[in-house]
N, C-alpha and C positions, 0 to 999 in steps of 0.2 A: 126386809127392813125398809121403813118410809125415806124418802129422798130427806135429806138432811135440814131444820130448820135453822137458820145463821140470824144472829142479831149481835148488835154493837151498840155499845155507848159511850159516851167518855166521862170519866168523874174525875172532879175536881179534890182527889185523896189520892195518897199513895198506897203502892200496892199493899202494904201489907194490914192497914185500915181497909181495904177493899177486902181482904183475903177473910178478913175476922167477919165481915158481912155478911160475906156467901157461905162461911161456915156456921151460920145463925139456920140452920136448917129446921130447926122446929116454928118459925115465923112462915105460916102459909101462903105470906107475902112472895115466898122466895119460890114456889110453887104455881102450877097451874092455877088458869083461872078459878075452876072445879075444884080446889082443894078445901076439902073441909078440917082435916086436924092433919097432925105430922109431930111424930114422936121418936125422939133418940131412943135406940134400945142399947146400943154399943159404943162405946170410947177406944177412941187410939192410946199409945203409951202418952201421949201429949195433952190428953183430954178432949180432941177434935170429935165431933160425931164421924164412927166407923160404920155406924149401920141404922137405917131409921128407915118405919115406917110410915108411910103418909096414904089417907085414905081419899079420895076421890070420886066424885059422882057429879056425872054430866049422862044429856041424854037418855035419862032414864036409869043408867046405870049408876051405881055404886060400887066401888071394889077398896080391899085395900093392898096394896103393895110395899115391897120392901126393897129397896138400893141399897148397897154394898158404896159407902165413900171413899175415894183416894185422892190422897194429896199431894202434888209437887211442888218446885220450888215458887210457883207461880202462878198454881194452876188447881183444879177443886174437878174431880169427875164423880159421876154418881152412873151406878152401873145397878137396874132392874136384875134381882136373883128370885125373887118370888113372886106369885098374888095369879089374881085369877083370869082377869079380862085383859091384863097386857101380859105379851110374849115378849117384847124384846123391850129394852129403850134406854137408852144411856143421854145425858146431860154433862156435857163439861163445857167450865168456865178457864177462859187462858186470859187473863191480867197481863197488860202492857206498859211498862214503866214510859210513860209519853214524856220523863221530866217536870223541873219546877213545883214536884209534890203531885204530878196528875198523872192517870192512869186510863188505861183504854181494856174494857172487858170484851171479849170477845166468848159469844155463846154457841153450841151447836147443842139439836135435839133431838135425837131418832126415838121412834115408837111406833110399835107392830103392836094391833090389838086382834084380838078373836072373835069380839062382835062384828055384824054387819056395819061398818059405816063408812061413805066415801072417801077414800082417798085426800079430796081436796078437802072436804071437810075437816078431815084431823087435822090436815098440814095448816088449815086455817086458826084451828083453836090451835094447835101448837104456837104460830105465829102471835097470836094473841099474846097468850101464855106469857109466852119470852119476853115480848115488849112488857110486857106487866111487871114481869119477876125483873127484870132488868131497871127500869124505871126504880123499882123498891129498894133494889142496891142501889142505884145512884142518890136518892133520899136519904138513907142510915148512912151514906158513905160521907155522903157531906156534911153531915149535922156534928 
């Protein structure tokens, strides 16, 4: 598994306006740079997306993949169960009640793929990625 990618932000909403964000999981916003579509296939007892596909192509590749969603009392994970060109990769968001209505997301990213490509390279586009998808939550969060 790749070394861990970390990003943070802070938004001007409370957590549970933050929470409703990150579970907008069919917004591509909320995804890699390379994200081309992303589709709920699965609902929790609460209506949350439990499982979604999102399809992705960087590099020459295209793939599409599927996450397994979980939710805590604070917090949103998305755990890789299928697809072709990643093996591994989990994404979770842990929300911070910072007070005053503001809140502090805290992101981590791992991903193992089977094509050739470097190391630093992924860890780049991941790093990307996150500042992007991160940024997108802190725009819907505020508005």
């Amino acid at each position: 598994m790749s070394k861990p990618v970390t990003r943070s932000i802070e938004i001007a909403a409370p957590v549970p306006r933050v929470m409703e964000v990150i579970s907008d999981l069919e917004n591509t916003e909320r995804w890699a740079n390379e994200a081309k579509s992303a589709k709920v296939t699965e609902h929790d007892a609460q209506g949350r997306p439990s499982k979604i596909d999102v399809t992705l192509g960087a590099i020459g590749f295209t793939t599409t993949s599927t996450y397994a969603v979980s939710y805590g009392d604070a917090s949103v994970t998305l755990t890789f169960v299928a697809g072709k060109l990643i093996e591994e990769s989990t994404i979770a968001y842990t929300i911070h009640d910072e007070g005053d209505g503001r809140s502090r997301v805290d992101m981590s990213s791992t991903m193992e793929v089977n094509v050739p490509v470097p190391q630093w390279g992924l860890q780049r586009a991941m790093g990307s990625s996150a500042e992007k998808n991160l940024a997108s939550i802190k725009r819907d969060a505020e508005r």
